[in-house]
C-alpha positions as CSV (number, residue, x, y, z in Angstrom):
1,X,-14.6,-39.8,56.7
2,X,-17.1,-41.5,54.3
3,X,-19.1,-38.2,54.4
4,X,-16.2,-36.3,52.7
5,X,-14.9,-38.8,50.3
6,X,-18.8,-38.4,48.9
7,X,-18.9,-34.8,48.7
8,X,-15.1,-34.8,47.2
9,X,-17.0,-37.1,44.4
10,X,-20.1,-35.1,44.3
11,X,-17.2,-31.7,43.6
12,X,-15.1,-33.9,41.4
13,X,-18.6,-34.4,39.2
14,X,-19.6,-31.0,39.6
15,X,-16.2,-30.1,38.2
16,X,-16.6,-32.7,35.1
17,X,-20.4,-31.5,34.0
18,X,-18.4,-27.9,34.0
19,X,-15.7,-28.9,31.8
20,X,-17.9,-31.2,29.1
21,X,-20.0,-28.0,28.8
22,X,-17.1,-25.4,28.7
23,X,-15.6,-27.6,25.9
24,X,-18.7,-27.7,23.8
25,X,-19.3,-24.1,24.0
26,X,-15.2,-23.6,22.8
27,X,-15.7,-25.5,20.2
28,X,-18.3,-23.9,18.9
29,X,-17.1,-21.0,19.2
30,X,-14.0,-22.1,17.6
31,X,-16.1,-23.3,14.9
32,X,-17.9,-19.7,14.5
33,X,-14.2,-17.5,14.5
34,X,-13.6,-20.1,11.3
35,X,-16.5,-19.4,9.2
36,X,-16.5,-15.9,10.3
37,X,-12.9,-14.5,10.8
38,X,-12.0,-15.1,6.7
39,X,-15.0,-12.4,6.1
40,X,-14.1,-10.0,8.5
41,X,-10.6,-10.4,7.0
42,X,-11.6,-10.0,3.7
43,X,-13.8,-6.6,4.5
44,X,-11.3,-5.0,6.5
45,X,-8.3,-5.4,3.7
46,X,-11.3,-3.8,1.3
47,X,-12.2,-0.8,3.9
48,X,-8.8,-0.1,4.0
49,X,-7.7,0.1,0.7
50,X,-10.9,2.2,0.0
51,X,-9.9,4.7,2.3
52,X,-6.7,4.9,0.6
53,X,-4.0,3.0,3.1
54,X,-1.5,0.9,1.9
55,X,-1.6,-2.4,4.4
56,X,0.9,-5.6,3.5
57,X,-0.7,-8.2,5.2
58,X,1.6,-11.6,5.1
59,X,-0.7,-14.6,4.7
């Protein structure tokens, strides 16, 4: 019984490590789509109007 209660906490730790470093990466990439969604915004809305289509985009 002792034996499974350890590996249940050695899993449980496992689990935790995975989380922390799934969060981190999230949040950077969270941080990324903020710097670099407004540029890809801004080119597509000139692209578009370049090629002569008329896009209302509500903000």
């Amino acid at each position: 019984m002792i034996d499974r209660i350890e590996n249940n906490m050695d899993q449980s730790v496992g689990f935790v490590e995975r989380a922390v470093a799934d969060t981190k990466k999230a949040v950077n990439l969270l941080l990324w789509a903020s710097i670099l969604l407004p540029f890809f915004h801004h080119f597509s809305v000139l692209h578009s109007n370049s090629l002569g289509l008329d896009i209302c985009i509500n903000a």
